[in-house]
VEXBA-653871 format. One record per residue (C-alpha): y negated, z negated, x negated. Coordinates in nm, 3 decimals. Each point is the difference from the previous one (the first is absolute). Layout:
BEGIN
Y:Z:X
...
This chain:
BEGIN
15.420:7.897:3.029
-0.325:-0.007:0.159
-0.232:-0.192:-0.104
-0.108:-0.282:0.265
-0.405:0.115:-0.040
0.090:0.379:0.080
-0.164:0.105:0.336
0.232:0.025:0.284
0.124:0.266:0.205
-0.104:-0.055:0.329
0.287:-0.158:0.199
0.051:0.124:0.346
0.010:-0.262:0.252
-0.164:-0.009:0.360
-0.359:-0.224:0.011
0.008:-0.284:0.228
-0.258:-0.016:0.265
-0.315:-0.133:-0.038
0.051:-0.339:0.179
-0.057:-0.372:-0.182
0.356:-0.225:0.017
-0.171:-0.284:-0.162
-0.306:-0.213:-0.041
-0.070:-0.202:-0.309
-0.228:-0.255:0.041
-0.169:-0.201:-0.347
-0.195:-0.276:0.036
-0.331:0.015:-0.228
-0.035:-0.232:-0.280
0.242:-0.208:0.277
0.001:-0.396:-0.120
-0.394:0.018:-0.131
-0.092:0.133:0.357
0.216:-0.276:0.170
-0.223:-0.208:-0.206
-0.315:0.181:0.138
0.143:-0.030:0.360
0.032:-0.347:-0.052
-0.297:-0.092:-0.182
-0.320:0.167:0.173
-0.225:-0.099:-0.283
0.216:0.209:-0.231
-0.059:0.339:0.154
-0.180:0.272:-0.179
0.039:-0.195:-0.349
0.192:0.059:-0.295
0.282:-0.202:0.012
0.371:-0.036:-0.179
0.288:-0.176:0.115
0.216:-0.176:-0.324
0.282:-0.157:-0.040
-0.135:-0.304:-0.183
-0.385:-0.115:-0.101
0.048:0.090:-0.365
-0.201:0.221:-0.184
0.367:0.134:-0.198
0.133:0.129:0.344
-0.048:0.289:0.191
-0.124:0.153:0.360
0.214:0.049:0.227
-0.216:0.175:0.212
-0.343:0.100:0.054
-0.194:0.098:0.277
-0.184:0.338:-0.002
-0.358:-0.188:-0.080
0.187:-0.048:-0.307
0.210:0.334:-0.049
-0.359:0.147:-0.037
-0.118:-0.191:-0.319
0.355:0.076:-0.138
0.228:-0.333:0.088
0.331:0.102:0.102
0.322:-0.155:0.022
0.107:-0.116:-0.351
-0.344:-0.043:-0.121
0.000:-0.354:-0.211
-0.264:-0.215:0.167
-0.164:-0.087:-0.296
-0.075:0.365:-0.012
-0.086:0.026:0.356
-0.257:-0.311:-0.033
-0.146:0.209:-0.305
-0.011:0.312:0.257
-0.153:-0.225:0.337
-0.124:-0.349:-0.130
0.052:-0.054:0.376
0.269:0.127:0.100
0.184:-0.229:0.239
0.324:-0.097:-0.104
0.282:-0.132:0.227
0.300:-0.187:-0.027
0.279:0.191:0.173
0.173:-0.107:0.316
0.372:0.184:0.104
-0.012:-0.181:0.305
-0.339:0.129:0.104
0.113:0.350:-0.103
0.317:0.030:0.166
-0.134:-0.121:0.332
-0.305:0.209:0.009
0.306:0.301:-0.099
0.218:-0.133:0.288
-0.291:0.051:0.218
-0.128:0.322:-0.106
0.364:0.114:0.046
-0.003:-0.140:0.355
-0.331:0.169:0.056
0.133:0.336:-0.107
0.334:-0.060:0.251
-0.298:0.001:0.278
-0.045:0.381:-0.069
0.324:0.115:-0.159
0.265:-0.206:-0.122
0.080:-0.058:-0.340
0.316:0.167:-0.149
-0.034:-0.178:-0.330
-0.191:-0.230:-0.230
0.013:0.102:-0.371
-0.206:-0.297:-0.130
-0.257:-0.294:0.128
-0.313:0.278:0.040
0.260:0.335:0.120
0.125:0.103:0.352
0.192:0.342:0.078
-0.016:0.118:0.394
0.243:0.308:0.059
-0.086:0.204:0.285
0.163:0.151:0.234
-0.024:0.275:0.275
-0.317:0.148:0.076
-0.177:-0.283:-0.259
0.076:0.186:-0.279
-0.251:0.295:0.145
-0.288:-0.019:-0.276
-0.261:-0.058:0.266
0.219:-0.325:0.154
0.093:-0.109:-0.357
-0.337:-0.041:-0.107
-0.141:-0.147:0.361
0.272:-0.218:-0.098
-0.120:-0.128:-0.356
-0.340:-0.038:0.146
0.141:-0.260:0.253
0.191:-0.189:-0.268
-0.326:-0.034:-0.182
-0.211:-0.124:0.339
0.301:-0.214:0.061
-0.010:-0.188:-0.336
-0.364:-0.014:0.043
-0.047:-0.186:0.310
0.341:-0.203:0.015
0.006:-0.138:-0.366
-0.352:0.079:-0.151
-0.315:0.196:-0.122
0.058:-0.048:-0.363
0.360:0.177:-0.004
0.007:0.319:-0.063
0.301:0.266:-0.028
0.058:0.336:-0.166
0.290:0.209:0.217
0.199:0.278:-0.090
0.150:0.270:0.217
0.230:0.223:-0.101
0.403:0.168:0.085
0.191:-0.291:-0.198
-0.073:-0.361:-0.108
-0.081:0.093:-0.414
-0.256:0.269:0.070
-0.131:-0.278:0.273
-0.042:-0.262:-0.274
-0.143:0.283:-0.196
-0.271:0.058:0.195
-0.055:-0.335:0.112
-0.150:-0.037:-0.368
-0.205:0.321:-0.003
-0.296:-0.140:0.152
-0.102:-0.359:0.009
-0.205:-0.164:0.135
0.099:-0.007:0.369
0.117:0.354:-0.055
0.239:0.225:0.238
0.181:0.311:-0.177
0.261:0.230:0.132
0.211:0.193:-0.184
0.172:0.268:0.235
0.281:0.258:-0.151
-0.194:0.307:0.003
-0.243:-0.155:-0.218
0.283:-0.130:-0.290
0.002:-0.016:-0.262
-0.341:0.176:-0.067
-0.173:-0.304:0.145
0.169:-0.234:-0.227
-0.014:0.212:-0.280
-0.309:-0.148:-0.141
0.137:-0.359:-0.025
0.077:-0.154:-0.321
0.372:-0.093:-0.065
-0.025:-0.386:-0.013
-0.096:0.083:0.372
0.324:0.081:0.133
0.172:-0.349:0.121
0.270:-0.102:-0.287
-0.138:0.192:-0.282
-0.154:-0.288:-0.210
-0.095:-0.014:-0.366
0.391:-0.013:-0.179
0.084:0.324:0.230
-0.328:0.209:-0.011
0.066:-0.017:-0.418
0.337:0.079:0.100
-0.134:0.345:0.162
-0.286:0.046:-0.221
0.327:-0.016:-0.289
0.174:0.301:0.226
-0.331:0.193:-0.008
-0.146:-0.079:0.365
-0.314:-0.156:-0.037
-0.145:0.128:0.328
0.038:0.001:0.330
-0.059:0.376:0.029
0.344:0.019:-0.235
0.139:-0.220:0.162
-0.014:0.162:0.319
0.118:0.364:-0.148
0.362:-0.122:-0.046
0.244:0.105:0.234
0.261:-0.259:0.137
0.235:0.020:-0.323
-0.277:-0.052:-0.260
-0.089:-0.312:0.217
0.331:-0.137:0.009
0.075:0.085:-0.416
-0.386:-0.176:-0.040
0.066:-0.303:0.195
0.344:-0.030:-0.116
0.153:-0.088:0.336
-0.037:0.051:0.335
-0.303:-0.126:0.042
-0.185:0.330:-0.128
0.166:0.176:0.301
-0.164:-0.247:0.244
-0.322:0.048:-0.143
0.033:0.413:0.022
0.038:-0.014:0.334
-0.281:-0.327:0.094
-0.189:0.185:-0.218
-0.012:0.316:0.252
0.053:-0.193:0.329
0.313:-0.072:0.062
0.203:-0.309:0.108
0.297:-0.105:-0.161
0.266:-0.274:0.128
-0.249:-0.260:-0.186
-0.289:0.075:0.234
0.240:-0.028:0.278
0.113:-0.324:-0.113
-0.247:-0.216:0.175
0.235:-0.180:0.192
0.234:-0.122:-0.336
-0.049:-0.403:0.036
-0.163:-0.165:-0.261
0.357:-0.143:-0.119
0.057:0.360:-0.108
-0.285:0.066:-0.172
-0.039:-0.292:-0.216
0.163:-0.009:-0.368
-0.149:-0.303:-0.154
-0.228:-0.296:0.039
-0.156:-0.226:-0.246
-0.298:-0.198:-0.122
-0.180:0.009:-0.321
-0.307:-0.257:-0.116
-0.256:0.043:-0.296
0.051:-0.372:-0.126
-0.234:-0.276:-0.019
-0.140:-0.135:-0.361
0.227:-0.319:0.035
0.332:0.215:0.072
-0.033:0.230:-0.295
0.239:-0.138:-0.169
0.414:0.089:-0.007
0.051:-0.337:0.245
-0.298:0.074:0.240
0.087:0.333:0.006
0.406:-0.081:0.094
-0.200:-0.255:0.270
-0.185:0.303:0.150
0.285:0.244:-0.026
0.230:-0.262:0.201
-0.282:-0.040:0.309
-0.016:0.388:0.002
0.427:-0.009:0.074
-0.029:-0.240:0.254
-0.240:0.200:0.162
0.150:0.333:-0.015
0.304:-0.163:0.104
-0.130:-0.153:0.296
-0.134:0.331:0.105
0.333:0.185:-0.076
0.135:-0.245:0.263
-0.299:0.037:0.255
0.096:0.366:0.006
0.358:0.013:0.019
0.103:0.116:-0.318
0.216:-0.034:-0.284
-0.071:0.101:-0.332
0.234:0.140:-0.349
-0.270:-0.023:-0.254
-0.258:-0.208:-0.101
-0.291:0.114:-0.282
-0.197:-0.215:-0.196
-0.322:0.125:-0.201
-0.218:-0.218:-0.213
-0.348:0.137:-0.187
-0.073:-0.202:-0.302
-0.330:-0.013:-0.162
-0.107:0.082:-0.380
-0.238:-0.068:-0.207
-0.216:0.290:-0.120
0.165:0.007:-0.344
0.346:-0.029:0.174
-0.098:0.298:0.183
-0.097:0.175:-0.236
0.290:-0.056:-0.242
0.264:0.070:0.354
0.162:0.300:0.059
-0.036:0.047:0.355
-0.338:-0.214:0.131
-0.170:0.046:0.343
-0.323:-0.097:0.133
-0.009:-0.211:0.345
-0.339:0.071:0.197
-0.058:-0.360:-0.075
-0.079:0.103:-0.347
0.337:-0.178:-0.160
0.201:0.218:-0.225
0.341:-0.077:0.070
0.400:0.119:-0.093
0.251:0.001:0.305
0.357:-0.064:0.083
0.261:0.027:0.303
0.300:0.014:0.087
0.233:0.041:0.334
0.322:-0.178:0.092
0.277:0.132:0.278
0.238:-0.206:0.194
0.208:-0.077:0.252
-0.303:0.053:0.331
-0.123:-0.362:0.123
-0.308:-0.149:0.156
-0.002:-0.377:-0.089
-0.251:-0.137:-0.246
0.286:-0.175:-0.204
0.174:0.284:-0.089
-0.274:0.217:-0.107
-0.157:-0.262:-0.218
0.294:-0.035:-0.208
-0.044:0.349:-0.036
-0.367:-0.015:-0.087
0.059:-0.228:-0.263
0.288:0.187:-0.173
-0.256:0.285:-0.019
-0.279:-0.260:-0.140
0.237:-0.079:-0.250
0.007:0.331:-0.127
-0.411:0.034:-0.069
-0.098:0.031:-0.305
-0.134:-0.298:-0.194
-0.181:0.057:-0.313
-0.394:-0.053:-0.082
-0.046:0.286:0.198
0.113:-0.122:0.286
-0.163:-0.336:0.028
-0.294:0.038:0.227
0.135:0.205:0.323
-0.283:0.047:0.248
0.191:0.198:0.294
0.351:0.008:0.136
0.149:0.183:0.290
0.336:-0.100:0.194
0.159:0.350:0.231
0.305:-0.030:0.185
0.106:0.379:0.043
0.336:0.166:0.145
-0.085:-0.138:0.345
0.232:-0.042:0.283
-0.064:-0.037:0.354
0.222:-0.297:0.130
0.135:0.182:0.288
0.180:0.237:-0.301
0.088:-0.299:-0.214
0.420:-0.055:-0.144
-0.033:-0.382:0.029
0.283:-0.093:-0.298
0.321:-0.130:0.083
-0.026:-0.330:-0.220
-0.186:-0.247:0.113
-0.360:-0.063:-0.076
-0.012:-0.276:-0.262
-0.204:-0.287:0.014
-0.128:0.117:0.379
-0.268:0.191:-0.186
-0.067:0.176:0.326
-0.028:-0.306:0.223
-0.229:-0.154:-0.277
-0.207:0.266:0.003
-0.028:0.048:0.351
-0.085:-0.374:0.049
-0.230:0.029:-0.246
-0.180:0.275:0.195
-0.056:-0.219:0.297
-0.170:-0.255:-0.134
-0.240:0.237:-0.234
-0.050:0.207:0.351
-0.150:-0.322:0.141
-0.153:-0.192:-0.257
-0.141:0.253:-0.245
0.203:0.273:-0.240
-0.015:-0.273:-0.299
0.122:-0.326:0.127
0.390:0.043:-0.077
0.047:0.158:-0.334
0.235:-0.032:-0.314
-0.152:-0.221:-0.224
-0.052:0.309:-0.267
-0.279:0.161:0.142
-0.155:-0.366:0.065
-0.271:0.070:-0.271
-0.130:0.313:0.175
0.003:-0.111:0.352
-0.328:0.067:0.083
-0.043:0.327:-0.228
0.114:0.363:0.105
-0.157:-0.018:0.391
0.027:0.298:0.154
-0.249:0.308:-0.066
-0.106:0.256:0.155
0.219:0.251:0.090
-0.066:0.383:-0.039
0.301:0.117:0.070
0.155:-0.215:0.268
-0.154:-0.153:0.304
0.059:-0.380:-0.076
0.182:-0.219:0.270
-0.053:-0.323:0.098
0.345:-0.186:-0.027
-0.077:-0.357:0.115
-0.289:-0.171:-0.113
-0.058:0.285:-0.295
-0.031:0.382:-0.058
0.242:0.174:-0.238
């Protein structure tokens, strides 16, 4: 058998023309330039936005007067007051962030509408016609940037991407930032990739770059020399045939896809919180764990779904000579050396709070409890195996206790008067802890009173 790092024999299939399907548009340094465009006196300064005012945490994000001295996201503020003694530092603000991305969208919609929002700071246009024509596409671009300029502000600035499909968009999107504009068209693939390094490509991260490196790629250039086989026996699955063919230009049925509803996309939802001194312990922890279920489950009811399986993840903190003396010890970016545990639970699909807590706390149960395991510092709740409602089995027996009625009723009243005021007494303790962060991934939406 071949091996997967042999070069290819050239497969024979017909180029597609030289036309851009999609634009990729990423914000720059996104929520510390909100902060920028709100805050005139903050422009042209180094400046990080954090999570908390602690020394212990991290940045978030940091505008490109910082990026220059070397303060990037995940860089511990202590370190980055040791780096800028001024640096500004900012305490985050969702709300701020997902208007100011609700906007830029809307601003983009002026020019060409938007097909699809990835995260808070990403938009995808697909183009159609006579706009995919390289000279349109980028006329195009340049509009989206003059339109974000003058309709939302002078201190946002965007990086776009054009290119035959949506991953080679995002691709290039990242090529050249600041305020950059690159096109990728098919006669130029893959040589004009070729230099890239493989953490570039989107969904090759740390765990699956050692994963290649382990199978002998361990550079683009290799990469790129496989034919569509030695993808597909790299990757494992059919993924490695998508990326052949984004890799060289072409669409698949996942670039065509931009009109699959959200509903479809989604698999899971969840929140996870870094816990406060006072709730590092195994009851402030259960506390916070219990606030992060009634949220998720109020948002797996805002969006119509059901759900079959619920995760819970806790992070508990060691001392250095526990650590040391552990078998399998990490490292937070806070500096905490820490063990881990999780575990998921399936069931019968449901959406009411009731239901899932009981299943919450059969998986709490189940935690380990031992010295170890006596100072947990992070937990994570995920409901996954999501189902839209309009595809739901409702059961035949009846639903006990009116679980559903409770739950919607209690949805009413949190809608109006805050996301907090009707709870089950076990998350009392934690009301107030666990607000809602910044999202990177998801635009957050204002239900009520409150973002989620």
């Amino acid at each position: 058998m071949p091996s997967p790092t042999q070069p290819a024999a050239e497969e024979a299939f017909t180029p597609p023309p030289d036309r851009f399907a999609f634009l990729h548009i990423d914000l720059n340094s996104f929520f510390a330039s909100v902060e920028q465009q709100i805050h005139e006196e903050y422009r042209g300064k180094p400046l990080a936005v954090v999570p908390t005012l602690a020394d212990t945490t991290c940045c978030i994000a940091a505008s490109y007067e910082a990026k220059a001295l070397g303060i990037k996201t995940g860089t511990q503020v202590g370190e980055a007051k040791k780096i800028c003694p001024e640096i500004i530092l900012v305490h985050g603000d969702h709300a701020d962030y997902a208007k100011y991305s609700e906007r830029i969208s809307d601003a983009v919609d002026l020019v060409c509408p938007v097909a699809h929002n990835p995260s808070i700071d990403e938009m995808v246009c697909q183009l159609l016609g006579r706009e995919q024509e390289p000279p349109r596409a980028r006329q195009i671009a340049l509009s989206i940037k003059q339109s974000i300029y003058k309709n939302v502000g002078i201190a946002l600035r965007c990086s776009i991407g054009m290119a035959p499909n949506r991953y080679l968009a995002k691709i290039a999107s990242d090529m050249q930032k600041p305020d950059g504009l690159i096109g990728l068209l098919p006669s130029q693939l893959p040589r004009a990739i070729a230099h890239l390094e493989l953490r570039d490509l989107p969904g090759v991260g740390a765990r699956t770059e050692v994963r290649l490196n382990a199978k002998g790629i361990t550079t683009m250039q290799q990469l790129l020399a496989l034919d569509r086989t030695g993808m597909h026996r790299l990757f494992d699955s059919v993924w490695g045939d998508r990326m052949y063919h984004w890799l060289r230009g072409h669409q698949t049925e996942d670039d065509a896809g931009n009109n699959i509803t959200q509903a479809a996309l989604q698999k899971s939802l969840g929140h996870s919180h870094v816990l406060a001194p006072e709730h590092r312990t195994p009851a402030g922890s259960w506390a916070v764990a219990h606030k992060l279920l009634h949220k998720a489950a109020m948002r797996l009811r805002m969006e119509h779904f059901h759900t079959g399986s619920l995760a819970v993840t806790i992070r508990f903190a060691l001392s250095k000579q526990q650590a040391a003396a552990a078998d399998r010890s990490k490292k937070h970016f806070s500096g905490l050396h820490h063990s881990g545990w999780g575990m998921e639970a399936r069931f019968a699909p449901c959406q009411d709070t009731l239901s899932l807590l009981e299943v919450l706390r059969s998986l709490w149960a189940q935690r380990p409890q031992n010295e170890l395991t006596q100072h947990p510092f992070f937990v994570g709740v995920t409901l996954r195996n999501l189902i839209p409602e309009s595809e739901f089995q409702a059961s035949l027996f009846a639903d006990p206790n009116n679980r559903a009625e409770l739950s919607a009723t209690m949805d009413k009243l949190n809608l109006k008067y805050g996301h907090t005021t009707l709870h089950f007494a076990g998350m009392l303790p934690a009301r107030d802890s666990a607000p809602t962060r910044i999202a990177f991934t998801q635009i957050p939406v204002l239900y009520g009173l409150d973002y989620m």
